[in-house]
C-alpha positions in Angstrom: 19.4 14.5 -25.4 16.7 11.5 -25.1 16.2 10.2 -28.6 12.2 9.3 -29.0 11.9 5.2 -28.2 10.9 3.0 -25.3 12.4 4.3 -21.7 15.6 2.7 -21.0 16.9 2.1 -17.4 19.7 4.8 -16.9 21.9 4.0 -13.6 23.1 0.7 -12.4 21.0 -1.0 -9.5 21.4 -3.7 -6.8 19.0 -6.3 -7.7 18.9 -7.6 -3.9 18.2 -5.5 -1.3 17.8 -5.6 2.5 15.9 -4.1 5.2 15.4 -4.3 8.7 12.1 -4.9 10.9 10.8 -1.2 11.4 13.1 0.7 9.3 12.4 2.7 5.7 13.8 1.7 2.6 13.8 3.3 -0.7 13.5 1.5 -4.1 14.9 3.4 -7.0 13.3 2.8 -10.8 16.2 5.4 -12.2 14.4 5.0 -16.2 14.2 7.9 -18.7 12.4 8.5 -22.4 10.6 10.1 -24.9 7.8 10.6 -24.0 8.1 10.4 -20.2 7.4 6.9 -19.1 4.6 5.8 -16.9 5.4 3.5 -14.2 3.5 0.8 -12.0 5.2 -1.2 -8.7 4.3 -4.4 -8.5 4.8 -6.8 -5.5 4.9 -10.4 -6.0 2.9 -9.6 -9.2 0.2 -7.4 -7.3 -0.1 -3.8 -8.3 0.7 -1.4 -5.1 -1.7 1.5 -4.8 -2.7 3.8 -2.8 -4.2 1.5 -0.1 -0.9 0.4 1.4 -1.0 3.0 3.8 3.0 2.3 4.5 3.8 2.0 0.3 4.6 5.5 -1.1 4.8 5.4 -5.0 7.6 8.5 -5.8 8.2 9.5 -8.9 10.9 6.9 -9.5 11.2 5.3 -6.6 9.3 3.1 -4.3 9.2 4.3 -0.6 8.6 1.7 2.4 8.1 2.5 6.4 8.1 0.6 9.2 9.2 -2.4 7.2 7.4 -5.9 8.1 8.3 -9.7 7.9 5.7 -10.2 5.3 7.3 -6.7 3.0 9.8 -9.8 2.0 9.2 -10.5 -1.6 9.8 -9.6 -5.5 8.8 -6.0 -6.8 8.6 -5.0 -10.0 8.7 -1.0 -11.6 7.1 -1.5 -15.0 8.5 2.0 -16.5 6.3 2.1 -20.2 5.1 5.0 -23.3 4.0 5.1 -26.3 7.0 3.1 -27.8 7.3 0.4 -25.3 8.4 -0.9 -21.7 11.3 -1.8 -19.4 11.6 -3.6 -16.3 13.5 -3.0 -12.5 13.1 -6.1 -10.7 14.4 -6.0 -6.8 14.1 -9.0 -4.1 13.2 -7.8 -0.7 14.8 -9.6 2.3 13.7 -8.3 5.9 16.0 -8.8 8.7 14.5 -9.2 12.2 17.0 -8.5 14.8 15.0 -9.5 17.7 16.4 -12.8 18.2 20.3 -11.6 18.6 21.6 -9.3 20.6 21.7 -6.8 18.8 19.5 -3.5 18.9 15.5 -4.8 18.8 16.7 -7.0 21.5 17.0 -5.2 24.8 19.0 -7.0 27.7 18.5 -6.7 31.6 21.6 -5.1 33.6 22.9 -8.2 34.2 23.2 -11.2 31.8 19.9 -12.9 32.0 18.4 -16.4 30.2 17.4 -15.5 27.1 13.4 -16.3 28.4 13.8 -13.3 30.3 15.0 -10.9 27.6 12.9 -7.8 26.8 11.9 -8.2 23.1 9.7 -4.8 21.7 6.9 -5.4 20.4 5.9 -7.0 16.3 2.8 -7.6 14.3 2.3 -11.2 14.0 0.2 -11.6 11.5 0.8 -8.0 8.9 -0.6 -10.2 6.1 -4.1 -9.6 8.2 -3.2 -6.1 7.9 -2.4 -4.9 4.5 -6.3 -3.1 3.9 -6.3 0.0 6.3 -8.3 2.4 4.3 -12.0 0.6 4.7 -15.5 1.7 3.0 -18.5 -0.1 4.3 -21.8 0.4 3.6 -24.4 1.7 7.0 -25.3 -1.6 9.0 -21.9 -3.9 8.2 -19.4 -4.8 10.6 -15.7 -3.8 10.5 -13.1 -6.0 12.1 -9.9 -4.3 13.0 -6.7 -6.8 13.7 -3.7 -5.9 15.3 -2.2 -9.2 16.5 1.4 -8.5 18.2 4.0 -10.4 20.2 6.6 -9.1 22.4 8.3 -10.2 25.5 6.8 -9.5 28.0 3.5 -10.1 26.2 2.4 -6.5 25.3 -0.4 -4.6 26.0 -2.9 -3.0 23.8 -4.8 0.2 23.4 -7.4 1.1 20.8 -7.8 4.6 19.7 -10.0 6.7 17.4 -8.9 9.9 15.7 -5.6 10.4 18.3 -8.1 9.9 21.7 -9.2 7.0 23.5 -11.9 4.9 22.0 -14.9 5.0 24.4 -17.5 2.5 24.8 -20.6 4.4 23.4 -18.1 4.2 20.0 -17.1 1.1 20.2 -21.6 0.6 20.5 -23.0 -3.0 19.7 -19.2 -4.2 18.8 -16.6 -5.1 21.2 -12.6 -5.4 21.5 -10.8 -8.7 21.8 -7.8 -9.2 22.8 -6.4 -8.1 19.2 -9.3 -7.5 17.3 -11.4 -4.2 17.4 -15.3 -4.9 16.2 -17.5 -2.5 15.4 -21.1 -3.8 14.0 -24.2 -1.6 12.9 -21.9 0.9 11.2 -23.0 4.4 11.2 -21.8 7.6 10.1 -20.1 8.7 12.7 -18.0 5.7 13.4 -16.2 7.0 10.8 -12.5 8.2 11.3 -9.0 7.0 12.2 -8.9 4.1 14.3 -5.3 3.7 16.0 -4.2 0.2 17.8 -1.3 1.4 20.1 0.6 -2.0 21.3 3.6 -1.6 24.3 5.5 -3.0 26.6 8.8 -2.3 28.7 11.1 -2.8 25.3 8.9 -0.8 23.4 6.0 0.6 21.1 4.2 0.4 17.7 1.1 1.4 16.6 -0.9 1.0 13.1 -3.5 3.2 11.4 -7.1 2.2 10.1 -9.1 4.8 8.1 -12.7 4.0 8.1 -14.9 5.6 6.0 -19.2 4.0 6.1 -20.9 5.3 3.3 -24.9 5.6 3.3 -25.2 2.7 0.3 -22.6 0.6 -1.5 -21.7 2.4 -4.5 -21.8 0.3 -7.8 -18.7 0.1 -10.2 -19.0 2.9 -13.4 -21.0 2.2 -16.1 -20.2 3.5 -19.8 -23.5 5.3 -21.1 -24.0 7.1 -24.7 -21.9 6.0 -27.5 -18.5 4.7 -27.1 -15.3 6.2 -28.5 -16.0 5.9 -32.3 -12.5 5.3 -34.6 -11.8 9.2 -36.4 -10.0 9.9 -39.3 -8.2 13.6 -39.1 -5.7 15.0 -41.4 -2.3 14.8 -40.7 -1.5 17.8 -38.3 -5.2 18.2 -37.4 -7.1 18.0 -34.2 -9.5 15.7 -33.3 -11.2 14.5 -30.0 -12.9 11.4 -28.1 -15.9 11.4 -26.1 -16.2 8.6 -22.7 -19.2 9.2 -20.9 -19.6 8.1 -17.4 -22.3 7.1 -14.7 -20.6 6.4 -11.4 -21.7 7.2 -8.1 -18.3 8.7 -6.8 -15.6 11.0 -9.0 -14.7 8.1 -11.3 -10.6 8.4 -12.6 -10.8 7.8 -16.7 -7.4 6.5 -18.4 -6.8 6.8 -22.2 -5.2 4.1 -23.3 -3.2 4.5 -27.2 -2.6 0.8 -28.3 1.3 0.8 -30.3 1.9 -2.1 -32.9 6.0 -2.5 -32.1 7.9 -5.7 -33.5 4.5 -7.6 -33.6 3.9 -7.3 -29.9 0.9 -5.4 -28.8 1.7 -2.9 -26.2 -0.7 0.4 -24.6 0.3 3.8 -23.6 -1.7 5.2 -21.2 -2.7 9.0 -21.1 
């Protein structure tokens, strides 16, 4: 049985990990306590959230597809409660097979320079292309970037919600060789916008969700009287008020601040 205290890790883990370009990997954070520990991934000391489309937070594990260069790095599970915290640190190293001869590489019947080798295609720059859930206010411009090499150079197609983009969507923007543009947002530019990149060796593609919103919306703002300190009798009940103005569903955390061995530490509800 778990004995009340801060979560411990429970099973052995290798530290360094590898993955090659394209494939999955799963990070486990095996931790355990009493209460149930909250956990946050971190990578290279920024929190992963919901908005890296190809990051799935399980519930202890981290879950990555289609693996790029630039997933190389340190992550972090922070596993906390009430009574304190533990870390699972992991480095990341990305293999890219496309320079050997091995599979990403895909050779001509007969042995050929190694200019004229097929090589499937790779985003180039996936740093550009971390943000693919977009809100923009009605009138902005959105720039979509999908930068990819390949031998032979590949080709590109840009589509929204699984068809072909047509010019009366694209409107008063345009489309670049790798960038997609759309300016003087309106309503219905909103939806999935797809860049589908091929050639002979092979195909990728990569997601954009756009979403233009009539006005910007403004961060939440606390209104009425904040959480006042209670005193309650020892088995009693008691509650907290937080009122909110916000012009979407705001999420509200509770957070329980715990005094343990001098070091200040908060529990989130």
């Amino acid at each position: 049985d778990c004995v009340r205290g801060p979560p411990r890790v429970s099973e052995k883990v290798s530290h360094r990990q590898t993955a090659r370009l394209g494939s999955a990997i799963k990070l486990p954070c095996p931790v355990e306590g009493d209460p149930p520990p909250l956990t946050r991934w971190t990578k290279d000391g920024r929190t992963i959230h919901n908005g890296w489309i190809r990051f799935r937070v399980l519930r202890m594990a981290l879950k990555i597809k289609e693996v790029e260069a630039d997933d190389t790095g340190t992550y972090n599970c922070q596993a906390t409660n009430g009574f304190g915290s533990v870390n699972v640190n992991y480095t990341l190293i990305v293999i890219d097979d496309s320079s050997s001869d091995r599979p990403g590489v895909v050779n001509g019947p007969e042995s050929e320079p190694d200019s004229e080798k097929l090589v499937r295609p790779r985003f180039s720059q996936p740093e550009k292309m971390r943000k693919r859930v977009i809100a923009c206010p009605v009138g902005s411009t959105v720039r979509l970037k999908c930068a990819a090499n390949g031998n032979p150079q590949p080709d590109i197609v840009w589509l929204k919600d699984d068809r072909p983009l047509t010019e009366q969507e694209v409107g008063e923007g345009r489309k670049k060789r790798w960038t997609l543009s759309l300016k003087n947002v309106m309503p219905d530019h909103s939806g999935r916008y797809t860049c589908r990149v091929s050639n002979r060796a092979g195909e990728i593609n990569a997601t954009y969700k756009v979403e233009v919103i009539q006005r910007t919306n403004s961060k939440p703002v606390l209104t009425g009287t904040h959480p006042l300190n209670t005193t309650v009798d020892y088995g009693g009940t008691t509650s907290f008020q937080c009122k909110v103005r916000s012009d979407v569903k705001p999420v509200i955390q509770w957070l329980k601040r715990v005094e343990s061995n001098e070091e200040s530490r908060y529990n989130s509800t």
